[in-house]
N, C-alpha and C positions, 0 to 999 in steps of 0.2 A: 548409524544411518541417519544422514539429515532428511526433519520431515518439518514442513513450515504449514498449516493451519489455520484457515482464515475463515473469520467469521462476522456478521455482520451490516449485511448485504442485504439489500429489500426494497422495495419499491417504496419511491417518496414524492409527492407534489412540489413541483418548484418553488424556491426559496427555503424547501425544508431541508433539516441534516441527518446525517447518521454519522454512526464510528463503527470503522472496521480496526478491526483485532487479527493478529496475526503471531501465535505463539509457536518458538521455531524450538528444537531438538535436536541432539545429537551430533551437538559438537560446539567451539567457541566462536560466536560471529563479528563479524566486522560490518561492515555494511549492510545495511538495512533497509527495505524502502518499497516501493509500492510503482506497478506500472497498471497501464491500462488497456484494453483496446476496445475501441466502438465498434461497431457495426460496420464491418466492410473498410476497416481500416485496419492500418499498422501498429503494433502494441508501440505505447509510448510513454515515457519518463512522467511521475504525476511529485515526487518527490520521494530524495532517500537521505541519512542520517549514519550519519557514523556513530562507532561507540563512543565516541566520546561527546557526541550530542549535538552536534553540528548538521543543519539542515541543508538541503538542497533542494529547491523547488523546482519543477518545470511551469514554462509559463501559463497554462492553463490554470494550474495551483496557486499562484500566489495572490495572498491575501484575501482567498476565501477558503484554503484546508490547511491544516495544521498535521505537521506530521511529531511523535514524542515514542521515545523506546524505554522500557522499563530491562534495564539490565540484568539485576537479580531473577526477573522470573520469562528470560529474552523474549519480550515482546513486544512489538512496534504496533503503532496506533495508528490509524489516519483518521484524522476528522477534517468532514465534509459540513462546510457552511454553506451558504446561499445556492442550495445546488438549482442547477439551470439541466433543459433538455439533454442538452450538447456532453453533458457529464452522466450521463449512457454508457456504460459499459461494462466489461469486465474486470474488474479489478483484480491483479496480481501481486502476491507476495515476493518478495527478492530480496538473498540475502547471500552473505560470502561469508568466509570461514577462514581463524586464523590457517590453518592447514592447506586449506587447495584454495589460494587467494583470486587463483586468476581462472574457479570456476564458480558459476553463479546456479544458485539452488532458487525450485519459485514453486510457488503455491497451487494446488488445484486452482485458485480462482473461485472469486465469490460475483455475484451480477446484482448491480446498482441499477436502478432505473429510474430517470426522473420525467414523470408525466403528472399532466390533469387528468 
């Protein structure tokens, strides 16, 4: 049974950061990565990573989070720099699996909040 795990999540004042953690279970993964949704919006691509290490940002992502997966112990990282308002949300975990490629497994979800 896949189960993915997130944790890391917490309220921050703008320009500060966190790292969310995400350790997945129960089977071999392929892709890996992190979605969002804000408040009254559509969940959306924040960046994901294959197993062989290779990034993909969405463009709210780039050049202030870093996304990195530790293979030995399957766990994808996102770190959050310069976080702004607008980077409110829910963050979700997402991951595929060599076995059922074309189903995608996701996180309870952790909630980021960036205020004064």
């Amino acid at each position: 049974q896949v189960q993915l795990v997130e944790s890391g999540g917490g309220s921050v004042q703008p320009g500060g950061s966190l790292r969310l953690s995400c350790a997945a279970s129960g089977s071999t993964f392929t892709n890996m990565g992190w979605y969002r949704q804000p408040p009254g919006k559509e969940r959306e691509l924040v960046a994901t990573i294959s197993s062989g290490g290779s990034p993909n940002y969405g463009d709210s992502a780039k050049g202030r989070f870093t996304i990195s997966r530790d293979n030995a112990k399957n766990t994808v990282y996102l770190q959050l720099n310069s976080l702004k308002p607008e980077d409110t949300a829910v963050y979700y975990c997402y991951a595929r699996t060599i076995w059922r490629p074309t189903e995608a497994y996701w996180g309870q979800g952790t909630q980021v909040t960036v205020s004064s």
